[in-house]
C-alpha positions as CSV (number, residue, x, y, z in Angstrom):
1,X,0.0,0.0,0.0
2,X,1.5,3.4,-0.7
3,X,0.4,5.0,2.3
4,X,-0.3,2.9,5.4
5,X,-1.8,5.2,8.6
6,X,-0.4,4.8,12.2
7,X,-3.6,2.9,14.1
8,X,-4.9,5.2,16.9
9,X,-4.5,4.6,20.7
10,X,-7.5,2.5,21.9
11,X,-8.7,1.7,17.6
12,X,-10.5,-1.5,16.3
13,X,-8.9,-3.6,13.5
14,X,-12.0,-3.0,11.3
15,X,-11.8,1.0,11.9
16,X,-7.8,0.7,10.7
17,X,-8.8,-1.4,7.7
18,X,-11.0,0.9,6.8
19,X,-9.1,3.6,7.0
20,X,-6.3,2.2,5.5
21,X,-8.1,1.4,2.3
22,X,-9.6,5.1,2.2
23,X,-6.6,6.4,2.4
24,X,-5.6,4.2,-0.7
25,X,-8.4,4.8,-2.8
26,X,-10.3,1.5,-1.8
27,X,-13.2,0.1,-1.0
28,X,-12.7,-1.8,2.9
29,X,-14.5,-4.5,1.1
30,X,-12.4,-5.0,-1.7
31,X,-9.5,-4.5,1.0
32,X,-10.6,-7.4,3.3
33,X,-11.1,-9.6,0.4
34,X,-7.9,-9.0,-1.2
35,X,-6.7,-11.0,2.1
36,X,-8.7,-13.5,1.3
37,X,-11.7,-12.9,3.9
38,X,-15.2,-12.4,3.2
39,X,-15.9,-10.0,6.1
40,X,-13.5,-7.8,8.6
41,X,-11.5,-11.2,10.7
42,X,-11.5,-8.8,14.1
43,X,-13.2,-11.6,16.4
44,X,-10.9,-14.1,16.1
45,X,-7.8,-13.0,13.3
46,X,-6.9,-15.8,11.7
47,X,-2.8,-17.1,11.5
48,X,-1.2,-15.3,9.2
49,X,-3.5,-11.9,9.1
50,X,-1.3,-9.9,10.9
51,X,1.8,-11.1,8.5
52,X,-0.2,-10.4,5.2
53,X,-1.2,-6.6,6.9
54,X,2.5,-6.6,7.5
55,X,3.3,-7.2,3.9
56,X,1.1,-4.9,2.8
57,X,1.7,-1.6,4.9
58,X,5.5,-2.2,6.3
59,X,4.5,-2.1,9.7
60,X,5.7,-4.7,12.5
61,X,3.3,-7.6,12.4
62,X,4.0,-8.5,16.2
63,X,3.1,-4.7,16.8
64,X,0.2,-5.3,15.2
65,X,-0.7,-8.5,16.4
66,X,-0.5,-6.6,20.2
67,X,-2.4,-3.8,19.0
68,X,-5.5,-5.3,17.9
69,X,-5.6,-8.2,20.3
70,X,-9.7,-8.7,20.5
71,X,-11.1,-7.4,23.4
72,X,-13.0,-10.3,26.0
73,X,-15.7,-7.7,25.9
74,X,-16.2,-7.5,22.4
75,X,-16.0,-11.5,21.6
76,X,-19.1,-11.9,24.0
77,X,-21.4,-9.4,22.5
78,X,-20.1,-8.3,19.4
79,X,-21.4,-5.2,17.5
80,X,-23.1,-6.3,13.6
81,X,-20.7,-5.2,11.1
82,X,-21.5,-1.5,9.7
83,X,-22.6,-0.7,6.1
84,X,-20.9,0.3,3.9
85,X,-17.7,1.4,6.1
86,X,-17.1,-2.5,6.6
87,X,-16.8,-1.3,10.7
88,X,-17.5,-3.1,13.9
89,X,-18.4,-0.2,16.3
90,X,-19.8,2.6,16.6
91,X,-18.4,6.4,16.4
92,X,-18.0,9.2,19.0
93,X,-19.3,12.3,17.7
94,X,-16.8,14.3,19.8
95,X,-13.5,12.3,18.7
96,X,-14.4,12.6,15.5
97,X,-14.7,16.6,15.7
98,X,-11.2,16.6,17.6
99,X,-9.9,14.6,15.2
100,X,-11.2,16.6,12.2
101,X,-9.7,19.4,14.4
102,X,-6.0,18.3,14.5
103,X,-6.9,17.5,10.8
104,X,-6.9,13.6,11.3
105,X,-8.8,10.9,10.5
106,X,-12.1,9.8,12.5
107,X,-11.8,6.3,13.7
108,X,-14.1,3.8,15.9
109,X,-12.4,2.5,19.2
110,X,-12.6,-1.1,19.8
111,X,-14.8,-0.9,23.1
112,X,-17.5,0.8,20.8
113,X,-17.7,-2.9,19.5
114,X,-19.2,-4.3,22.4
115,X,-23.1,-3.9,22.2
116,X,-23.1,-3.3,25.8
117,X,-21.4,-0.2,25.3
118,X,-23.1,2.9,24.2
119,X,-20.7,6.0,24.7
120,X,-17.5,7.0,24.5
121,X,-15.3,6.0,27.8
122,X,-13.6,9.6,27.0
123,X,-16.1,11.7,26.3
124,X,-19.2,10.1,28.2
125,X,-21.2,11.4,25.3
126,X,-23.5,9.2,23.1
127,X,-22.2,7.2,20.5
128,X,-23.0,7.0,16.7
129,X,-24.3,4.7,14.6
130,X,-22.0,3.7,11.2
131,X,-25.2,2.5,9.3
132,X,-25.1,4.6,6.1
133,X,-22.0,6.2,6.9
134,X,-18.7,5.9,4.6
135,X,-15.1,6.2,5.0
136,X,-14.0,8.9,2.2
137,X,-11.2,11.5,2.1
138,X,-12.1,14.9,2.5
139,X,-8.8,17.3,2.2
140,X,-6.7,14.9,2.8
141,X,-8.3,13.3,6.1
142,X,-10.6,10.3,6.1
143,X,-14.5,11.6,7.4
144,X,-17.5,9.8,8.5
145,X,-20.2,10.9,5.8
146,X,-23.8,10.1,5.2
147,X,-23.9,8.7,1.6
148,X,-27.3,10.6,1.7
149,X,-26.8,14.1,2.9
150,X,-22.7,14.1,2.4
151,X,-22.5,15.6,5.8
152,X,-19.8,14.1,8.6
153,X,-20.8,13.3,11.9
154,X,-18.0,15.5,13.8
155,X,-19.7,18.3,11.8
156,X,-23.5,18.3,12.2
157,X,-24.0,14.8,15.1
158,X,-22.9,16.2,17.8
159,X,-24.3,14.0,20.6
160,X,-25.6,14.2,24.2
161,X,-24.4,13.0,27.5
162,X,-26.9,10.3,28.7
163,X,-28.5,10.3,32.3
164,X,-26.1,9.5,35.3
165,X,-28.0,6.8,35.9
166,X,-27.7,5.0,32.7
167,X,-23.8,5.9,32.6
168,X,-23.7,4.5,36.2
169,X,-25.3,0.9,34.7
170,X,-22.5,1.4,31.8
171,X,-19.8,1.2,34.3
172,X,-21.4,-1.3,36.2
173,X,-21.2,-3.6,33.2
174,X,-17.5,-2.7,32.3
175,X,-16.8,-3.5,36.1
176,X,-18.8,-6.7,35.9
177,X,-17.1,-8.1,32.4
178,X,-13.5,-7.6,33.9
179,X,-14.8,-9.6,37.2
180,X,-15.1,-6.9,39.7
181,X,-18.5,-6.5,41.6
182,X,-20.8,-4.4,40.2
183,X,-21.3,-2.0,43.0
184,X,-23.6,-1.4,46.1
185,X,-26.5,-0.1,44.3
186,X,-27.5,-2.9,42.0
187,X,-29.3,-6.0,43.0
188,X,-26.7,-8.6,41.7
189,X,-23.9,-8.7,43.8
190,X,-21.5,-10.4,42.0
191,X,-20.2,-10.2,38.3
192,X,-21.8,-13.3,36.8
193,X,-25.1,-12.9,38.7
194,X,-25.1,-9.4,37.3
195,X,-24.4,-10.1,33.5
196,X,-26.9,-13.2,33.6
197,X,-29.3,-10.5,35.1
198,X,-29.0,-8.3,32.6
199,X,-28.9,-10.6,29.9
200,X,-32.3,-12.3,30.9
201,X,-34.1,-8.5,30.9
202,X,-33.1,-7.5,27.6
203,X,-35.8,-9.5,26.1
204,X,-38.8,-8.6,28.4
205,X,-38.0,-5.0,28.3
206,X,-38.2,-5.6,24.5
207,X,-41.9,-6.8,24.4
208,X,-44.2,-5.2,22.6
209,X,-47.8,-6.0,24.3
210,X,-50.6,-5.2,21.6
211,X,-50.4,-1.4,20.6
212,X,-48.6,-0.3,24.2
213,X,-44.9,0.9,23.4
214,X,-42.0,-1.6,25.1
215,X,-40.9,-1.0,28.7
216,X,-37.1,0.3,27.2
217,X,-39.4,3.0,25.1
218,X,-40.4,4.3,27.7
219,X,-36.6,5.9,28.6
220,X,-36.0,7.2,25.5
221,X,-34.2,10.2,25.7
222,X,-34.2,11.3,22.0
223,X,-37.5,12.2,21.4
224,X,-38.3,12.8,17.8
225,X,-40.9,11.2,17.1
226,X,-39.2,7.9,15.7
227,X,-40.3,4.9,16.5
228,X,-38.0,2.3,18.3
229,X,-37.0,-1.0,18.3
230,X,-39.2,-4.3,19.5
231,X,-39.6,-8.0,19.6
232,X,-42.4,-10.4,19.1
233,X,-42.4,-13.3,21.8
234,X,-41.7,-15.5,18.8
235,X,-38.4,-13.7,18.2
236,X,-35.4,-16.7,18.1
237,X,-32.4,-14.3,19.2
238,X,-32.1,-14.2,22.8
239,X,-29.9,-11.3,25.3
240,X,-27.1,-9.2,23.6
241,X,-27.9,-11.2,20.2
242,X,-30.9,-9.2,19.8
243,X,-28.9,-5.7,19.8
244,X,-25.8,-6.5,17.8
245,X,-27.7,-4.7,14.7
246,X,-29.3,-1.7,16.5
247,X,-27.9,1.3,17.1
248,X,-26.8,3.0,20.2
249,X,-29.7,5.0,20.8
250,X,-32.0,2.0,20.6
251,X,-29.3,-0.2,23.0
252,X,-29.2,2.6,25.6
253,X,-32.8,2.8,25.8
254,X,-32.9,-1.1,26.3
255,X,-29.9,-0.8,29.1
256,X,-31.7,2.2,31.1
257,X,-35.0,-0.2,31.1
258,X,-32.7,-3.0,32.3
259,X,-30.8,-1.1,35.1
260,X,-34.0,0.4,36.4
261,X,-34.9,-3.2,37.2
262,X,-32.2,-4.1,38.9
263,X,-31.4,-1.1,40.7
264,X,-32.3,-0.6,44.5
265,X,-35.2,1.6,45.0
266,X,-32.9,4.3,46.4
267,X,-30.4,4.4,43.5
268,X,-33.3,4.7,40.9
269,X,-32.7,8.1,39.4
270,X,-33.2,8.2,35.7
271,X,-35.5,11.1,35.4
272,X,-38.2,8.6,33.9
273,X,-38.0,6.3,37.4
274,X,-38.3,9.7,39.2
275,X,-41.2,10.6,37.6
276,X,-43.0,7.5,38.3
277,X,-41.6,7.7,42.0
278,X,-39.9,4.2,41.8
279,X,-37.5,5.4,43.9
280,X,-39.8,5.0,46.7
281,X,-39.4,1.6,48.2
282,X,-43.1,1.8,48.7
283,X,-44.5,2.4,45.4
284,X,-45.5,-0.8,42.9
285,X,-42.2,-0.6,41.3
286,X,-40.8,-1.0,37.4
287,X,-41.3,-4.8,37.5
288,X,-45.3,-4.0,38.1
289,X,-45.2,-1.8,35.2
290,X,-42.9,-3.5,32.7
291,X,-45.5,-6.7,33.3
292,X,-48.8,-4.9,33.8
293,X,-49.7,-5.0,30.1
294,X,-48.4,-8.1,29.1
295,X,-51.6,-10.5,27.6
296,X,-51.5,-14.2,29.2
297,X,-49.1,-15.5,26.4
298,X,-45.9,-13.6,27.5
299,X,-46.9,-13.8,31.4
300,X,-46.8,-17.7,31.0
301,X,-43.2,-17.2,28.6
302,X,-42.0,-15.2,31.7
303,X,-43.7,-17.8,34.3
304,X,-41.6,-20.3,32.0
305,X,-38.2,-18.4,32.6
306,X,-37.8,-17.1,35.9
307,X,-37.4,-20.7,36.9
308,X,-34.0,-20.0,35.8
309,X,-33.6,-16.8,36.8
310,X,-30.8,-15.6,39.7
311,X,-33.0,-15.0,42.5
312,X,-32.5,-11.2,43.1
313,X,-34.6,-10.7,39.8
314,X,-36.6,-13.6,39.9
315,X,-38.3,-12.8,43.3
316,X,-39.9,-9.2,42.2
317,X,-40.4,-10.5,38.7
318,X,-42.8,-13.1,40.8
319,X,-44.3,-10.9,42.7
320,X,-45.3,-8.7,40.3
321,X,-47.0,-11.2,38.0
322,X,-48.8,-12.3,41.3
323,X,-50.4,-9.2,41.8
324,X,-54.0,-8.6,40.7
325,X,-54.2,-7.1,37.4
């Protein structure tokens, strides 16, 4: 390749590729297959990648090969691969406007892989989805742009900070994934209980009961108008499977829904919980609500499954489908 860019601190394999190609007047996809891979190989790089990206851009393969070790994280619950950038991640509005400020090149980090994240560690601020978006030179430096409106998202999609609260369940999760406990305010207590918790929610805050909107709707922050993502009972992908193709906005909705059920009553501050006073150990409570309107189908699905729920969930879940409707 005649011109090979340095990878960033903290960047995914598939952002690199892709930028590497850009920069060479080539499509990622035409780049990928030239090694002889049908899509981006940044789960599990094959023997011998690292070598033929050697080859190719005179860098050190073993420097590579460190660089863009895959991240535990990611390999768990891995991100759909973006169209047409060829990307596995999603982008920081705020690192790409740096970046287009120093006159780089935007990038995706590898942690904005994982579908359990959903904004940048940096910059706390909402992460972008790639969907539509493609890698092309602009003066020089490789942009983000919308192949409809030819605008790049450090320029015009500049996004928000999320609530505390749903930061707070971010962090939990990071903590949790490395082994640590998740902290004091969450139900779970230790790192496995708290991921299978989690992972078991995703679905029912998902549910869309007749023409009522989901529970994870419900904490939308972005309020255009739009709708947003559900499932149907009958739906065969099950916990972080059934976000790897959504975007962030849809994911942090889901996660807010999810923390509010396993937070303590005290530590239940997301403006929407305030609002309907579940912070007060005496109200009915989220899990009430999340199962009020569900018709006798999904209450005997979820009658089904808490038989092998952790029993920090499974106890209010019961309850709540106990009480008289």
């Amino acid at each position: 390749m005649p011109f090979a860019p340095r990878p960033m601190a903290g960047e995914g394999l598939s952002s690199w590729v892709a930028r590497l190609a850009a920069h060479n007047f080539v499509t990622a996809a035409d780049f990928w297959s030239g090694l002889g891979c049908d899509d981006p190989q940044d789960l599990a790089p094959p023997d011998g990648l690292f070598d033929q990206l050697s080859e190719s851009t005179r860098l050190n393969a073993n420097e590579l090969r460190r660089f863009f070790a895959p991240d535990p994280a990611t390999i768990a619950a891995p991100l759909a691969l973006s169209r047409p950038a060829f990307i596995r991640g999603a982008a920081c509005p705020a690192c790409c406007r740096d970046a287009a400020d120093r006159v780089g090149d935007h990038f995706v980090s590898a942690s904005s892989a994982s579908s359990w994240r959903f904004s940048c560690p940096k910059h706390r601020v909402r992460l972008a989805g790639l969907d539509g978006y493609g890698l092309v030179l602009q003066d020089g430096a490789a942009r983000f742009v919308h192949e409809g409106s030819r605008t790049s998202i450090g320029a015009t999609h500049f996004a928000g900070r999320p609530a505390e609260f749903t930061l707070a369940f971010e962090d939990a999760l990071m903590r949790a994934l490395s082994g640590q406990p998740p902290g004091p305010q969450w139900l779970p207590r230790t790192p496995a209980t708290f991921l299978v918790s989690a992972t078991a929610l995703i679905e029912v805050v998902l549910w869309r009961p007749g023409s009522t909107t989901t529970f994870a709707h419900q904490f939308d922050e972005i309020r255009n108008g739009s709708a947003t993502f559900s499932i149907g009972a009958s739906d065969r992908r099950h916990g972080t499977a059934l976000l790897a193709d959504q975007g962030p906005r849809d994911r942090m909705n889901v996660y807010a829904a999810v923390a509010t059920l396993l937070a303590w009553p005290q530590a239940r501050s997301h403006p929407f919980s305030t609002v309907m006073r579940w912070n007060d150990p005496h109200s009915p409570g989220p899990f009430v609500y999340a199962f009020d309107e569900l018709d006798d189908r999904l209450r005997a699905i979820l009658t089904d499954r808490l038989q092998a729920w952790p029993g920090c969930i499974a106890t209010p879940a019961r309850r709540a489908l106990q009480r008289p409707r």
